[in-house]
N, C-alpha and C positions, 0 to 999 in steps of 0.2 A: 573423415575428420569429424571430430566428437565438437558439436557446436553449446558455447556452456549455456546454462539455465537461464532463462528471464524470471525475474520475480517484481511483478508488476504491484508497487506499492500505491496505498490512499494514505490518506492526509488524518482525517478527522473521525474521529471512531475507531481508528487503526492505530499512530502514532501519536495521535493528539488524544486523551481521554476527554468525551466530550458528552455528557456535564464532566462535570471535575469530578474526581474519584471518591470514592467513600472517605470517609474523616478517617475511618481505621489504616487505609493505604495511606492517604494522604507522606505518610515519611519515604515511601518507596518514588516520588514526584519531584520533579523539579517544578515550577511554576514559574512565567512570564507574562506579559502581555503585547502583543503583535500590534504596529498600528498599519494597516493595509490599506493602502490609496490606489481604487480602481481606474482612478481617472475623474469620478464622480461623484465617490462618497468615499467619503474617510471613516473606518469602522479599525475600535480598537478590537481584540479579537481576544482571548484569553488559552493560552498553551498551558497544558498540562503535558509532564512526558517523562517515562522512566529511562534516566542516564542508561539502563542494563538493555533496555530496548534500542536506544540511541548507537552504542555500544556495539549490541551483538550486529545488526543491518552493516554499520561500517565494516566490522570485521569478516564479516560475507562477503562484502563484497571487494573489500582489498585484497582479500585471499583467493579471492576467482570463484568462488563457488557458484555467483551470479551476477548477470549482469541489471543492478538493481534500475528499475525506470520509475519514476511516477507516474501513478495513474490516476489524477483527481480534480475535482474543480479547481483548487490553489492552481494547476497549473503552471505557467512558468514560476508565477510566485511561490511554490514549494522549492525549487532552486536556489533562486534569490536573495527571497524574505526569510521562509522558514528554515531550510537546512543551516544557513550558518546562527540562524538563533539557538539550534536544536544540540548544535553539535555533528551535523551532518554530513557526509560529504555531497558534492553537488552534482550528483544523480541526472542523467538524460530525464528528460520531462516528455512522454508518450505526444508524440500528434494527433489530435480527437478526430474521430471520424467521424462525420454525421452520424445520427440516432436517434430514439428516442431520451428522454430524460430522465425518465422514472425506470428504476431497476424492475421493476414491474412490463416494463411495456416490452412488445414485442421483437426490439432490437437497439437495446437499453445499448449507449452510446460505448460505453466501458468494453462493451462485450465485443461491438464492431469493431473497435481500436483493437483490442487484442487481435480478432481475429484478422484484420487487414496487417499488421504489423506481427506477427509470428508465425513459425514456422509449424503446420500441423503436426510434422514429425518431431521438432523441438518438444524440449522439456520446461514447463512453468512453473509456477506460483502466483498468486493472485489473493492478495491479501485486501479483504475491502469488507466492512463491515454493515454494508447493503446487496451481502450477496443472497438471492431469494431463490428460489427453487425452479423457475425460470433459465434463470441467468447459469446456474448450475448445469441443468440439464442442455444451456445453450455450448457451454464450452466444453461437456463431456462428450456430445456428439460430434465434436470437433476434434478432441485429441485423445489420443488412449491413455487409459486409468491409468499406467503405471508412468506415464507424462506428464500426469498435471495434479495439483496440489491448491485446493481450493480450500482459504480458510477465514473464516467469521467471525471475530471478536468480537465480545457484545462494548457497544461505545463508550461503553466506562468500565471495565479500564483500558482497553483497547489490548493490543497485542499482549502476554504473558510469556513467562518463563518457560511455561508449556507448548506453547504456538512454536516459541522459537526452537526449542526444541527439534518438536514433528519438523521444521521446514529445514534445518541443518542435517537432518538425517536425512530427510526428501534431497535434499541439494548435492549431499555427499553419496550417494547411491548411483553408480553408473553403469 
């Protein structure tokens, strides 16, 4: 039995452009602003996000191509809060595993979660725009090249036409 893809998404840098996009993109953006209550502090937060981005994700994953999870500080609040601001549908939210906190450090939390929650022989995706060369080298040692699909948008503008691309070909390939 052919188990379908995880595509392990982030929030900010990825689907959130974060600063806000160049003045020239700017029309390719919706804009909002998010008011997020931790319990603690109330911070209004400001969403940047391309409908075509919003768009293509749902269509992934209605279609079955993958089973999309969140992978990000937001949290359950990427469920909750953001997805139905975004247009989203409301996506499993990953259970963090302990770790370090810096994608830098030696067991950057993002990385533990995937690997305690996926199958080595399974096929991913891991879109997060604090992926560093570490974290890279952490989940290729774990899964074979033609299983996993590691990709980096720079945080403004986050995910592209092109991204989406590569990971619909990646996702379609069995």
């Amino acid at each position: 039995m052919v188990t379908r893809p995880t595509w392990y998404l982030d929030v900010d840098g990825v689907v959130n452009a974060v600063p806000a996009p160049a003045r020239r993109l700017r029309d390719q953006f919706e804009h909002t602003t998010l008011t997020v209550d931790d319990g603690t502090t109330t911070t209004d937060v400001p969403l940047w996000w391309r409908p075509l981005v919003v768009e293509a994700i749902n269509t992934i994953a209605r279609a079955g191509l993958a089973r999309v999870v969140w992978l990000t500080t937001w949290q359950e609040q990427a469920r909750t809060l953001l997805a139905p601001r975004l247009g989203l549908d409301p996506f499993d939210v990953a259970t963090p595993s302990p770790g370090g906190v810096s994608p830098e450090a030696e067991d950057w939390w993002k990385v533990r979660t995937i690997r305690d929650h996926s199958d080595p022989a399974g096929r991913l995706v891991f879109t997060d725009d604090d992926l560093t060369r570490r974290t890279r080298t952490a989940l290729r040692d774990r899964y074979e090249p033609d299983n996993l699909l590691l990709i980096t948008p720079r945080p403004s503008p986050g995910l592209t036409g092109k991204h989406l691309s590569e990971i619909t070909t990646f996702l379609s390939a069995t």
